[in-house]
N, C-alpha and C positions, 0 to 999 in steps of 0.2 A: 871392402865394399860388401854390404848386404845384398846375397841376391834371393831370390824366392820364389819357393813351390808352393804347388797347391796340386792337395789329396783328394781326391770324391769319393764320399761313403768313409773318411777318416773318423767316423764316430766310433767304429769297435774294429774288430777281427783284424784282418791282413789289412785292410783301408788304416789302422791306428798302429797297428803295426810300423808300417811304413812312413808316414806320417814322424814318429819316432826316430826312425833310423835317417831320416833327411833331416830333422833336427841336430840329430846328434852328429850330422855331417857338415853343419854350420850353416843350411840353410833356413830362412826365416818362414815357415809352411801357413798356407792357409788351410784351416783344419774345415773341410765341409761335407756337409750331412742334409737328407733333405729331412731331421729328423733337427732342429735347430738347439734344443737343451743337448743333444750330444754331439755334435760341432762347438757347440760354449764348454763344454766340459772336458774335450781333449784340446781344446785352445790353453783352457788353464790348466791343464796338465803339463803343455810341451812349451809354453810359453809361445804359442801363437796369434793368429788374428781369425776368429772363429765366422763361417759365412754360412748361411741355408741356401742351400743349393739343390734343387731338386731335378736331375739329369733329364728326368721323362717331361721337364716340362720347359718349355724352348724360354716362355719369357724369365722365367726362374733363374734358367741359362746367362741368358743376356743380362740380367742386372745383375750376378756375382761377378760378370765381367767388367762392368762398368767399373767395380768399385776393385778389380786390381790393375794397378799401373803400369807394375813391372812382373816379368814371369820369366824365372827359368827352365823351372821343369816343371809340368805338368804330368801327373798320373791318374787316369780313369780307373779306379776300385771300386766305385759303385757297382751293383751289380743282385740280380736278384736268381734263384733259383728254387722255381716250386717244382715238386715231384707228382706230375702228372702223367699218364699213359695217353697216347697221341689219340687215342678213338674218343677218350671222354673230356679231353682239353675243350675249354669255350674260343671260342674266336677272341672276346677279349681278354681273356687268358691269356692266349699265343700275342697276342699284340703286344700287351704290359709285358712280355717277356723282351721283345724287340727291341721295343721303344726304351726299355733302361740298359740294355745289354748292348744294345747295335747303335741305335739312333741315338743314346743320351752320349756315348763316347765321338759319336759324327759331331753332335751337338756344341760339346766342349773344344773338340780340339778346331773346330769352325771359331767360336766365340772369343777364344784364348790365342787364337792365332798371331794377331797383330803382335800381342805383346812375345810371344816368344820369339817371332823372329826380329824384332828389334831389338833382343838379347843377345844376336850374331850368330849361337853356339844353344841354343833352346834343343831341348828333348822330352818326348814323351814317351810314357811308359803305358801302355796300355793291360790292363790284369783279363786275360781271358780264363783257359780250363784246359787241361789233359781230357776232356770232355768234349771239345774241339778236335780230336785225334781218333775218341775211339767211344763207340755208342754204348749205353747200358739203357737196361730196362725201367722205364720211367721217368726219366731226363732226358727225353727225346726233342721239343720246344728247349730247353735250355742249352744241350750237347749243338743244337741246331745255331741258335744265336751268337756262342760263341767260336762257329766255324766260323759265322760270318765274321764277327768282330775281328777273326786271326784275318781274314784277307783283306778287312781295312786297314787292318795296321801295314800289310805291302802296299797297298792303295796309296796312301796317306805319306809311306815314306819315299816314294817316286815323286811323288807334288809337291811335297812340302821340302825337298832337298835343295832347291836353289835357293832356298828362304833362308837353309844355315840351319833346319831346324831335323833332328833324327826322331824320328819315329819305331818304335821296339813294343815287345809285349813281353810279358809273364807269363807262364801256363801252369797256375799253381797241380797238384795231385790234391791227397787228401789233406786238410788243415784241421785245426783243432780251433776253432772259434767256435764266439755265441753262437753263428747260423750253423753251425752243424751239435750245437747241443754237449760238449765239451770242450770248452773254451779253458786254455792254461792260463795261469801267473803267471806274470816276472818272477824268473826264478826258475820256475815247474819243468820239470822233463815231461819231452814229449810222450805221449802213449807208447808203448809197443805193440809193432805190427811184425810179426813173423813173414808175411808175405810181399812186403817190400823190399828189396833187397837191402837196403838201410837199416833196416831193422827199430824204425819205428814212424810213425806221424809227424806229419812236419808242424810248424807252429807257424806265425807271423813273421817272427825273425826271420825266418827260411826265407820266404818271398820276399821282406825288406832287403837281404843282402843283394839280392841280384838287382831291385831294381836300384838299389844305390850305386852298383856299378855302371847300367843302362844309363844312370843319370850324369854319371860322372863324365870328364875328361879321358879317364884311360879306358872309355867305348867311345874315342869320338869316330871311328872308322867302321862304327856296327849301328846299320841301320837296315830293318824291313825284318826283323829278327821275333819269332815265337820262343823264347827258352824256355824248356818244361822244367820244370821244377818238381818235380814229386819222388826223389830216392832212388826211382827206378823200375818204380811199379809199372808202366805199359812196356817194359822188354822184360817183365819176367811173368807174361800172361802162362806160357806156356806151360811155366813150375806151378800156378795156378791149378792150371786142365790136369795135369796131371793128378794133380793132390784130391781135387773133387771126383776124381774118375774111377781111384781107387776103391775096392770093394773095403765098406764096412768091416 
């Protein structure tokens, strides 16, 4: 029996990523982008069913909903981050941050509800940030939005459990996609980072594999769950301070 996911923001980075790795897990994925030529283009890549989907905007929401029947898993990937300092943010700046980050994952997992919980065993993966955990200079409106997005994924997994339906999140580190401007191949080793204890940059696959477990059967007993994902970099802040402190 076919059952079926759908990606938001599966037009590139960790959103196609994952997208990928639900394929390759024998689920039938709806590939969606509010960007609709790259929703059609990882459709026929992964052999999908391609939707525009644009999270920030509720009717946009509502009619990709109409048009899926059945849902197993659902993953929120969309997601935007601009690099601005809190004194010179606009008001609609800090909104448009909300409204894809906070409100576009309320928006879906409200929309898509019926059908996962008439799947019995439905789950969501929500993609938040290690950015969520620990502030840096200039992602202040972004590090902000997705603290909130971590406390609606426990929100979300209290209310939606008698439905049958588990609610979890992602918390990638650093990734190597388009949006960060070094995006790898299939294939490509990740960068090297000396200051991750891993000893290099994660990729898409990184965050594909966890949420593929999130999605699976052997998490059916993990729900209200942030897993970070980044190597190891916010417990080795300290080998950090030290290294920058050192004199020249």
């Amino acid at each position: 029996m076919t059952r079926y996911a759908l990606v938001t923001g599966a037009g590139q980075g960790i959103g196609f990523g994952i997208a990928k790795r639900l394929t390759d897990d024998g689920y039938h994925v709806y590939t969606t982008d509010y960007d609709e030529e790259l929703a059609k283009a990882a459709a026929q890549k992964l052999g999908g069913t391609a939707l525009q989907l644009d999270v920030g905007n509720p009717e946009s929401v509502k009619a990709a909903a109409a048009k899926v029947p059945e849902l197993a898993v659902l993953v929120n990937s969309a997601g935007i981050y601009p690099w601005s300092p809190l004194l010179s943010i606009s008001v609609e700046e800090f909104d448009r941050v909300f409204s894809i980050n906070v409100r576009g994952n309320l928006l879906c997992m409200q929309a898509f509800h019926p059908q996962l919980a008439a799947d019995g065993k439905g789950a969501i993966v929500n993609i938040t940030s290690m950015s969520a955990l620990a502030p840096a200079v200039g992602v202040g409106s972004y590090a902000a939005s997705k603290a909130a997005a971590a406390m609606l994924i426990q929100q979300a997994s209290i209310e939606f459990a008698p439905d049958g339906i588990r609610v979890n999140g992602v918390a990638p580190g650093s990734v190597q996609t388009e949006g960060t401007n070094r995006a790898i191949k299939e294939g490509d080793e990740p960068q090297k980072a000396p200051f991750i204890p891993l000893g290099r940059l994660a990729g898409p696959a990184d965050m594909a594999s966890v949420v593929s477990f999130l999605a699976s059967d052997d998490a059916g007993y993990v729900t209200g769950q942030n897993i970070v994902v980044d190597g190891g970099f916010l417990n080795n802040t300290f080998a950090l301070y030290r290294h920058v402190s050192q004199p020249a």
